[in-house]
C-alpha positions as a printed NumPy array, in Angstrom:
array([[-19.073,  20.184,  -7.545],
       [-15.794,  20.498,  -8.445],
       [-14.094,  16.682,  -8.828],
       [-10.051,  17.602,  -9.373],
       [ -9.086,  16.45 ,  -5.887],
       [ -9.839,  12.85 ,  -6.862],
       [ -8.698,  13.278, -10.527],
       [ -5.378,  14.378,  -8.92 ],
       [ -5.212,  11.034,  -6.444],
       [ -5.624,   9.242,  -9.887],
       [ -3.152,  10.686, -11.613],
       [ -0.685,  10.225,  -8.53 ],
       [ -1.347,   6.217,  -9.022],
       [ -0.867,   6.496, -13.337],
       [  2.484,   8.324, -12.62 ],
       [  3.388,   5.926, -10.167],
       [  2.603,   3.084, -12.566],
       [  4.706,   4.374, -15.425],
       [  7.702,   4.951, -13.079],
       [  7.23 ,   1.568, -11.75 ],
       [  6.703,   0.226, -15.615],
       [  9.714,   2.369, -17.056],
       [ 11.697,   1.091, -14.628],
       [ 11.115,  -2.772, -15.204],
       [ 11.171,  -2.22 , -19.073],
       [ 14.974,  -0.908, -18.902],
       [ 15.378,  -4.143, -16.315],
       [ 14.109,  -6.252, -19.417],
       [ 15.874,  -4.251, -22.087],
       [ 19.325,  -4.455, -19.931],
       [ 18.344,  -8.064, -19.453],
       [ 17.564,  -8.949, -23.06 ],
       [ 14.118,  -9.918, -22.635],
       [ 12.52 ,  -8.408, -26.106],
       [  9.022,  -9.779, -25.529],
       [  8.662,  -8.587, -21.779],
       [ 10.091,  -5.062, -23.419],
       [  7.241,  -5.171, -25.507],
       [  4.744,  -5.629, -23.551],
       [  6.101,  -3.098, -20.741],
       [  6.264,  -0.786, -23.678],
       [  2.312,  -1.559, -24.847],
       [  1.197,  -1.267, -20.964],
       [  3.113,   2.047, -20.128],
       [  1.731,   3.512, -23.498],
       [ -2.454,   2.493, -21.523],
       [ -0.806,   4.536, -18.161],
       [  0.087,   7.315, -20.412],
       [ -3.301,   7.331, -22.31 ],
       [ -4.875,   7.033, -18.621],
       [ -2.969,   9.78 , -17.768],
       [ -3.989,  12.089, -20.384],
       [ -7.242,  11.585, -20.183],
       [ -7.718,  12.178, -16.33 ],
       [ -5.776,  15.364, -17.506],
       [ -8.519,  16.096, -19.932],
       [-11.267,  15.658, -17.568],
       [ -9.582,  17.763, -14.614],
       [ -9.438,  20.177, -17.021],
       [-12.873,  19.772, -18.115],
       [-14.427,  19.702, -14.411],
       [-11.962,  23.463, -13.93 ],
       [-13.558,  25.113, -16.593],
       [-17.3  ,  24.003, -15.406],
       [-16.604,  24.924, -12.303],
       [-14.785,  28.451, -13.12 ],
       [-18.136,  28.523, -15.296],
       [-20.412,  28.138, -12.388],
       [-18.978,  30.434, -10.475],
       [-18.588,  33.436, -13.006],
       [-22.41 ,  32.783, -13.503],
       [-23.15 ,  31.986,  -9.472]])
């Protein structure tokens, strides 16, 4: 069973965190606010790790399936 439609919904919500993220780190850059920078900047670093390794996975769950079929 091929799992990439889900894997896709997932990534939809990661890239919708980092846009929401990136956005409120240049609010607390333009603002001043080094700590709240910082810690925008450590959490949109987890969505981007998230991110990449749903991409890993989808691409992992492709070649299985491309696999299974070539044999099927």
């Amino acid at each position: 069973m091929c799992y990439t439609g889900i894997i896709s919904a997932g990534q939809k919500v990661e890239h919708y965190e980092m846009a929401s993220y990136g956005t409120l780190r240049k609010f607390a850059e333009t603002l001043g606010l080094t700590e709240a920078v910082s810690l925008l900047e450590a959490t949109m670093n987890d969505e981007k790790a998230a991110d990449d390794k749903l991409t890993e996975v989808a691409v992992s769950a492709i070649n299985v399936h491309v696999n299974e079929e070539a044999e099927g």
